[in-house]
C-alpha positions, 0 to 999 in steps of 0.5 A: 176704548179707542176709535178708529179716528183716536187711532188715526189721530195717534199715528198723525201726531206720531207722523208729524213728531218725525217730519218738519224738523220739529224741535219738540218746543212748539206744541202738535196741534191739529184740527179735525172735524167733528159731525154734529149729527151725534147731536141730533135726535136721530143721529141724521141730516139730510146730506154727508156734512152739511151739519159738522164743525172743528176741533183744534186738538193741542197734543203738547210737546213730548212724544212717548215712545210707544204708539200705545202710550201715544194712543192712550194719551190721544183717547184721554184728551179727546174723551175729555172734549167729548164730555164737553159737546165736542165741536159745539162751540166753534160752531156756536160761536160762528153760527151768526156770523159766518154758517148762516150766509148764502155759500156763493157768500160764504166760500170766498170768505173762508178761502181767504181766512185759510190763506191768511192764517196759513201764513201766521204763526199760529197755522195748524194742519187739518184732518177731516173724515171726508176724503176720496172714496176709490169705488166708482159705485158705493152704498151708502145704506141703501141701493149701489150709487155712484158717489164721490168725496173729495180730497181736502182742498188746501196746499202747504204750508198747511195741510187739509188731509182726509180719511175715507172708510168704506167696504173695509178699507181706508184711504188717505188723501191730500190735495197739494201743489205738485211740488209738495207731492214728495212731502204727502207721500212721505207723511202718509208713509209716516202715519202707516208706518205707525199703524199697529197693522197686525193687531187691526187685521187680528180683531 
């Protein structure tokens, strides 16, 4: 019963168990975004992510050996947040205050919580579906248009990393400072490396 993102999710954790010297004291955790248009009646809004939240997913602190028994751990604990509108209150909490502002208002006011949280201890990385798409023209349900998403903007010490389906690929991306390059490419390797591959190209 797993989904392409409960995949995804397990070989992140996995990835990050192996990188950053982790010590397996401090819990994995990650946030992710969540597309609220599941909520909607039509399942639709009018553009790509103009009605979608986060999810802070706290994985704990042991790593099972096999990537099944991570992955069945993954789809236990975001099943149980599904049963529970899954991203609904994050948003909630911050309609009033923060979704409801002008963007010109709204974008300096996030950059500057991101960069302050990146320097507590309480920091997490963050994976969103949203990421560059390599074709230049795409269809998006309808007649080929020219189209593009953008990597997550963030830099270290935390992480905005995004993943982007279409015409039967995936594609990982990152935006980071250029002395971080070396570190993205070793985490991306990581998360592939992961990947039951072979069982993915079976099906």
């Amino acid at each position: 019963d797993a989904t392409i993102n409960d995949i995804l999710l397990a070989a992140i954790f996995r990835a990050f168990s192996k990188i950053g010297e982790w010590d397996g004291k401090a819990a994995l955790r990650m946030a992710m975004t969540i597309d609220l248009r599941r909520y909607l009646p039509e399942r639709k809004a009018e553009s790509i992510a103009n009605f979608s939240s986060i999810e802070i997913v706290t994985y704990g602190t042991d790593m099972e050996d096999s990537f099944e028994s991570t992955l069945t751990h993954v789809v236990g604990m975001i099943g149980k947040r599904k049963s529970s509108w899954l991203g609904l209150n994050p948003f909630s909490s911050a309609l009033m205050g923060v979704w409801g502002l002008p963007f010109p208002i709204l974008k300096p006011i996030v950059k500057k919580s991101w960069e302050a949280k990146s320097h507590t201890s309480g920091a997490f990385d963050l994976f969103t579906n949203m990421g560059d798409i390599p074709l230049e023209n795409v269809n998006l349900g309808g007649r080929p248009t020219r189209a593009w998403l953008l990597p997550p903007d963030c830099s270290l010490p935390m992480l905005f990393f995004g993943c982007s389906g279409y015409d039967g690929a995936l594609t990982l991306s990152a935006s980071v400072l250029p002395d971080a390059t070396d570190t993205i490419e070793k985490f991306s390797d990581l998360i592939i490396s992961e990947l039951p591959l072979t069982a993915v190209r079976e099906k």
